[in-house]
C-alpha positions as CSV (number, residue, x, y, z in Angstrom):
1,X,12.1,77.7,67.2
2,X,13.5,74.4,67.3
3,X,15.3,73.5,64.1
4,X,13.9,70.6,61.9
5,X,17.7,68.7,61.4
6,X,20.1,68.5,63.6
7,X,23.3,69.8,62.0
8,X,25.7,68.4,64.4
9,X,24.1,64.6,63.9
10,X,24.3,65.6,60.0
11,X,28.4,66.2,60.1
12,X,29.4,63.8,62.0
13,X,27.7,61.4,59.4
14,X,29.1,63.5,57.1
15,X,33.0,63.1,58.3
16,X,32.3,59.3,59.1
17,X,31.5,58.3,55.5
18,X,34.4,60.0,54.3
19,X,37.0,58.7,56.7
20,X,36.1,55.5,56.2
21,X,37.1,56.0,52.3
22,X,35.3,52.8,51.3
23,X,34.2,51.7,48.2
24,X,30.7,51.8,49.7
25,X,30.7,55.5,49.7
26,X,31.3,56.1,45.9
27,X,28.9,53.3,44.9
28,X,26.2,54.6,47.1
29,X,26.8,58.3,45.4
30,X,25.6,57.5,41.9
31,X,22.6,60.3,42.4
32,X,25.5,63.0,43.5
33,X,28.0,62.0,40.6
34,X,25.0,62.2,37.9
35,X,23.9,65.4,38.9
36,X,27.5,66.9,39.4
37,X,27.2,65.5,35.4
38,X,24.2,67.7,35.3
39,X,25.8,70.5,36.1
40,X,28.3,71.0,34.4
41,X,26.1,70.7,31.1
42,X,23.4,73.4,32.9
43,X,26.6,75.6,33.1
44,X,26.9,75.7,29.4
45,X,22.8,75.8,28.8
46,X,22.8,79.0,30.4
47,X,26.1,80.0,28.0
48,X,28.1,80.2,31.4
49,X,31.9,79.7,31.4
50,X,32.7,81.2,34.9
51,X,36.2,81.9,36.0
52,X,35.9,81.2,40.0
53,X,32.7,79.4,40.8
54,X,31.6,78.6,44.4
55,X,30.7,75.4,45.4
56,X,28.4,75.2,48.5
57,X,27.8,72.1,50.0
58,X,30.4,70.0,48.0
59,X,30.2,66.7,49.3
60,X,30.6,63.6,47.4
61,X,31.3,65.3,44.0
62,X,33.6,67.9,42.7
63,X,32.8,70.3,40.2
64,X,35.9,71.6,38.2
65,X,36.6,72.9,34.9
66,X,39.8,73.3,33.1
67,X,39.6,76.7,33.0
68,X,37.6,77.7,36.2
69,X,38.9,78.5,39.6
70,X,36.6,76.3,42.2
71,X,36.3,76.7,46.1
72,X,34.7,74.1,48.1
73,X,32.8,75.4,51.1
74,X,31.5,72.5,53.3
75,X,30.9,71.9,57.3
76,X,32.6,68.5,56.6
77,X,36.4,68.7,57.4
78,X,36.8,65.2,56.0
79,X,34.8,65.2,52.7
80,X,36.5,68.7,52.1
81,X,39.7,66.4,52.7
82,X,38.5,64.4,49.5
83,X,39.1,67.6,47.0
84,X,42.2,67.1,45.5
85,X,41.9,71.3,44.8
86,X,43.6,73.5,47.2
87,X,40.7,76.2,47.5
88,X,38.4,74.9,50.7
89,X,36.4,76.7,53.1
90,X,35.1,75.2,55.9
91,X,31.9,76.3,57.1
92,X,30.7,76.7,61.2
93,X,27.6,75.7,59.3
94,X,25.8,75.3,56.7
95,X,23.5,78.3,57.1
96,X,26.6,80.7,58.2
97,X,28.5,82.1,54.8
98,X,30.3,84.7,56.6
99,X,34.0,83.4,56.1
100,X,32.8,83.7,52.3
101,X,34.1,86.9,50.9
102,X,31.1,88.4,49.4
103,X,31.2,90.1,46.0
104,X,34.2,87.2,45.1
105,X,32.3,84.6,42.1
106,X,31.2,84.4,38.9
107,X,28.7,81.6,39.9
108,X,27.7,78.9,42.8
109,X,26.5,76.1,42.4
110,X,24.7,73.4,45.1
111,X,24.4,69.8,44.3
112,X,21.9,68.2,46.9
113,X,22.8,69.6,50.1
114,X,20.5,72.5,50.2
115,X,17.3,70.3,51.3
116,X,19.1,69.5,54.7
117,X,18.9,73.6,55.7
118,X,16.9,74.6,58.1
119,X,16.6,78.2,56.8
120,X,16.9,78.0,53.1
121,X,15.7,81.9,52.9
122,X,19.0,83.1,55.0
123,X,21.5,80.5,52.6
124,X,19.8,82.0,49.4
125,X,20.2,85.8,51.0
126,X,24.0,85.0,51.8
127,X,24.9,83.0,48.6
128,X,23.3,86.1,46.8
129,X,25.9,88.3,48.2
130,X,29.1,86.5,47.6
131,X,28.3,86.2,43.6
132,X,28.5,89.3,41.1
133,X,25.9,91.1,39.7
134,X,24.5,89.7,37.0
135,X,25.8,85.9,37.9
136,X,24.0,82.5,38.3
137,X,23.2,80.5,41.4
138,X,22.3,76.9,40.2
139,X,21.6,74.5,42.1
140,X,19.3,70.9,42.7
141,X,18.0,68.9,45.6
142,X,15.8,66.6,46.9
143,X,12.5,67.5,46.8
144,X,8.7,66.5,47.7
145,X,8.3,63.7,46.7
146,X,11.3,61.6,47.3
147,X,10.9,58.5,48.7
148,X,7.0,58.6,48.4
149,X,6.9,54.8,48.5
150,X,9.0,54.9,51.9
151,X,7.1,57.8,53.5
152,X,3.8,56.3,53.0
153,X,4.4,52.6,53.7
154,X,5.7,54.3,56.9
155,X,2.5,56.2,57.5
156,X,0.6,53.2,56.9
157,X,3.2,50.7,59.2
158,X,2.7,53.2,62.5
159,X,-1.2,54.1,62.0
160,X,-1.0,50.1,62.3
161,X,1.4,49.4,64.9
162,X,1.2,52.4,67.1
163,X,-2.3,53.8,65.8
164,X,-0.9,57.1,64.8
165,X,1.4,59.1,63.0
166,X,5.2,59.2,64.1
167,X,7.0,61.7,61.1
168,X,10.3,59.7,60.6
169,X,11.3,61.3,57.5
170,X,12.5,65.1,56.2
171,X,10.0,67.5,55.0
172,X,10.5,68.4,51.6
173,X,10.1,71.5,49.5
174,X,7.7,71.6,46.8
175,X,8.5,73.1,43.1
176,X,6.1,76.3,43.5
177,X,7.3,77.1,47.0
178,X,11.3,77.3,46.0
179,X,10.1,79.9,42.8
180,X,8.4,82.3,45.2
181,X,11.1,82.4,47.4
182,X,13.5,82.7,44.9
183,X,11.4,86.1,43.5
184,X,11.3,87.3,46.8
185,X,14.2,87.2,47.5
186,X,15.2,89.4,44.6
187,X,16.3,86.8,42.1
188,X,16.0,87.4,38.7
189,X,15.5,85.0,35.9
190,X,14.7,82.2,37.4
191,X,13.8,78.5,36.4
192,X,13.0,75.9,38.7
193,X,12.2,72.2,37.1
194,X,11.7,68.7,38.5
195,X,12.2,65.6,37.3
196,X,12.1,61.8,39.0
197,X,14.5,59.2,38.9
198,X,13.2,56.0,40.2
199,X,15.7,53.1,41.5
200,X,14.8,49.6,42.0
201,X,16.4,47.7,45.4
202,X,15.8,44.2,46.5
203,X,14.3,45.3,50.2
204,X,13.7,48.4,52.4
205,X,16.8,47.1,54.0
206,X,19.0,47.2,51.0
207,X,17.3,50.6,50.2
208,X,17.8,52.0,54.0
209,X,21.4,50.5,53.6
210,X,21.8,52.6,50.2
211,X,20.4,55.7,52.2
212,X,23.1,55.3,55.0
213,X,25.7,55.0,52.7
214,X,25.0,58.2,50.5
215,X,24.7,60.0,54.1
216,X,21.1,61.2,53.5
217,X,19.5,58.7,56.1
218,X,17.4,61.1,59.1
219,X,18.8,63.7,61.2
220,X,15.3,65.6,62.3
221,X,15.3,66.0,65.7
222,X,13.1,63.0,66.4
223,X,13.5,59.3,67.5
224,X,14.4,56.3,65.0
225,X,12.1,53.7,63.4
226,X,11.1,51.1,66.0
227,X,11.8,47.6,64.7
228,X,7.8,46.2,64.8
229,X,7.5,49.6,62.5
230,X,10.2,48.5,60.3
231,X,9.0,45.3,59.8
232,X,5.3,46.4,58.9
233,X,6.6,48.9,56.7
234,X,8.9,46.6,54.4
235,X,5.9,44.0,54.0
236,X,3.3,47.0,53.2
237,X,6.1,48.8,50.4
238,X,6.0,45.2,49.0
239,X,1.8,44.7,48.7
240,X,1.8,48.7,47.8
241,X,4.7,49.0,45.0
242,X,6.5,45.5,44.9
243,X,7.5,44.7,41.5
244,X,6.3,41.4,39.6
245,X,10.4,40.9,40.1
246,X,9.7,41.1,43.5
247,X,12.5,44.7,43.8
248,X,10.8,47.4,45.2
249,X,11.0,51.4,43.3
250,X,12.1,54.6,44.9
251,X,11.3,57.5,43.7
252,X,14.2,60.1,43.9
253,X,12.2,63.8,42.7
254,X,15.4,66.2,42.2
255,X,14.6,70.1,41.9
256,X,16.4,72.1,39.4
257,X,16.8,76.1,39.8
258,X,18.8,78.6,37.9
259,X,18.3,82.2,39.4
260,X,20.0,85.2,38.5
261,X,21.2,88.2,41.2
């Protein structure tokens, strides 16, 4: 089965951004560095003070604590390069874990990476096994309904233009669909939440600009937006969700879990 993203596209991004070490790159990752906020203050909710936590998918933001031992595990070389920490792994890819000693944390964490996998079920099965018994997996991502506004205005832009449907954006996990697979996978415990954050840009360019920047523009394995497509689409978001300030919303929907082994 062909996979939905293709991971090599998604790390090449990935080590671009970082090399470029621009300013761009840490305005752009205002989403990453709240919810690295986030977690840190879930960490306590749950009464959590891990000694070694693993970080999967670390990306733009760094999750230390003063008294905790953190490793990085990314397929990035160059946003691994970022960490200032010594303790990095780097990954073949995102769904292979086996240069992660199993049996080796008192938590992992995931700040939204895990809604680029292609096979969530195996990461969940693998992270499962390098935590102790009786540890937390916490983690949040991208989920159904982000970017509503762009996916329907695109819908609408190729039914007109092309008189179809052309999917140019990621498929998304929905809440009820993450706890089930969570319990069947054995998890115990387990809390899954959503909540929506909603950012206002002057165009679908400056939003499409914002997506590049933060690295979570698409890497399905499918072509690009044509321009006529493009066009259509930016002058239906502004009839369909234009502000009387004339910005345009996007909806971010970020998934919460908490799940025991």
């Amino acid at each position: 089965m062909k996979p939905v993203f293709d991971e090599a596209r998604l790390i090449a991004k990935r080590n671009t951004l970082a090399a470029l070490k621009q300013t761009a790159l840490h305005d752009s990752s205002y989403l990453h560095r709240m919810m690295c906020e986030r977690m840190k203050e879930r960490l306590k909710d749950v009464n959590c003070v891990p000694s070694s936590i693993l970080q999967y998918g670390s990306g733009h933001c760094r999750l230390e604590f003063d008294k905790s031992t953190t490793t990085h595990a990314d397929t990035s070389k160059s946003m691994l390069e970022m960490h200032k920490k010594p303790s990095k792994i780097l990954l073949p890819s995102m769904q292979d874990l086996s240069l992660i000693e199993n049996d080796s944390y008192d938590a992992a964490v995931s700040i939204l990476s895990m809604h680029w996998l292609n096979d969530p079920s195996s990461v969940l099965k693998q992270l499962h096994s390098k935590v102790r018994t009786n540890s937390p997996i916490i983690g949040c991502f991208f989920a159904q309904d982000t970017l509503k506004e762009l996916r329907s205005s695109l819908q609408l832009a190729n039914a007109e233009r092309k008189g179809g449907y052309t999917p140019h954006m990621s498929p998304m996990i929905r809440r009820a669909e993450w706890g089930s697979l969570l319990k069947s996978l054995g998890f115990q415990a387990i809390t899954v939440d959503c909540e929506e954050i909603v950012v206002e840009y002057p165009s679908l360019i400056h939003l499409l600009n914002d997506l590049e920047a933060m690295g979570e523009r698409n890497v399905k394995n499918e072509g690009g937006i044509g321009k006529d497509v493009l066009m259509s689409a930016s002058s239906i978001y502004h009839k369909l969700y234009g502000r009387d300030n004339g910005v345009i919303p996007a909806t971010f929907e970020i998934l919460n879990f908490i799940a025991w082994t």
